[in-house]
N, C-alpha and C positions, 0 to 999 in steps of 0.2 A: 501555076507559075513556079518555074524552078529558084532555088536561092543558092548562093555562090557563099562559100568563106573565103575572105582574101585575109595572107597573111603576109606579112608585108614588118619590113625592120627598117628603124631609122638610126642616122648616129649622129651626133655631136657631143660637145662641147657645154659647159656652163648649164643654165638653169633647162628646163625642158619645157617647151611653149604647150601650157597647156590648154590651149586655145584649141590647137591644130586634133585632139582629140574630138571635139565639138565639131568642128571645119570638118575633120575626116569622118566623122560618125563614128570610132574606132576604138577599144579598149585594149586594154595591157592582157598581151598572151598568159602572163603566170606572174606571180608572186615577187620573181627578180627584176621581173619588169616591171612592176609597181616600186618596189624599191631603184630602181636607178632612176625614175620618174621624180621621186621625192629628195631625190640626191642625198637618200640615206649612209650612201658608201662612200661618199663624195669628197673628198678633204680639198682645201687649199692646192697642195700639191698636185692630186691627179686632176683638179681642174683641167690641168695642160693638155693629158690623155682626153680622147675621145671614149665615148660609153654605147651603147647598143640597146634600141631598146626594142622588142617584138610586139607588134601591133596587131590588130585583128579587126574586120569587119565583115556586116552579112551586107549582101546586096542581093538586089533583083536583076542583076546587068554583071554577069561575068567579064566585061569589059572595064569595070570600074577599076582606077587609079587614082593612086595618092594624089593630092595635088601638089607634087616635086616643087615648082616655084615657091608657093607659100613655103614649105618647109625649109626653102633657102634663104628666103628670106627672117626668117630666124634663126640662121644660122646650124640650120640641121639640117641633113642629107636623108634620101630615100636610097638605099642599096637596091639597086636597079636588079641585080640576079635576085633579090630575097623575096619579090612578089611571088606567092602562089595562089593557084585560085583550085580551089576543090568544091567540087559539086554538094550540096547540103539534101536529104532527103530524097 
């Protein structure tokens, strides 16, 4: 059976639902992305500014997608170009 990495960026705003990691099966691509995850860089101020954060997941179904609703309804967005899927093994 072949495995797929999807990697996949979301943005918003405010706290980061970390719900939607569990929901996605998905972890943070690197280091930056665990820090904007913890709203380590985060002040009052750039609350306003959106943030970017790189997701990762293995699947068995190169087909597989974020689930974009849920994400919106948390008020964070899937950047729809940032999906890639590369074959594993």
């Amino acid at each position: 059976m072949s495995m797929w990495r999807i990697q996949y960026e979301v943005q918003g705003r405010m706290d980061f639902p970390l719900d939607m990691l569990r929901y996605d099966c998905s972890f943070p691509h690197g280091p930056d992305d665990v820090a904007n995850i913890e709203n380590r860089h985060v002040t009052r101020d750039s609350l306003k500014e959106s943030r970017t954060v790189k997701l990762i997941r293995y699947a068995d179904n190169k087909n597989w997608e974020p689930t974009y609703g849920r994400w919106s309804s948390f008020l964070w967005s899937v950047k729809f170009d940032s999906v890639q899927v590369t074959k594993v093994g």
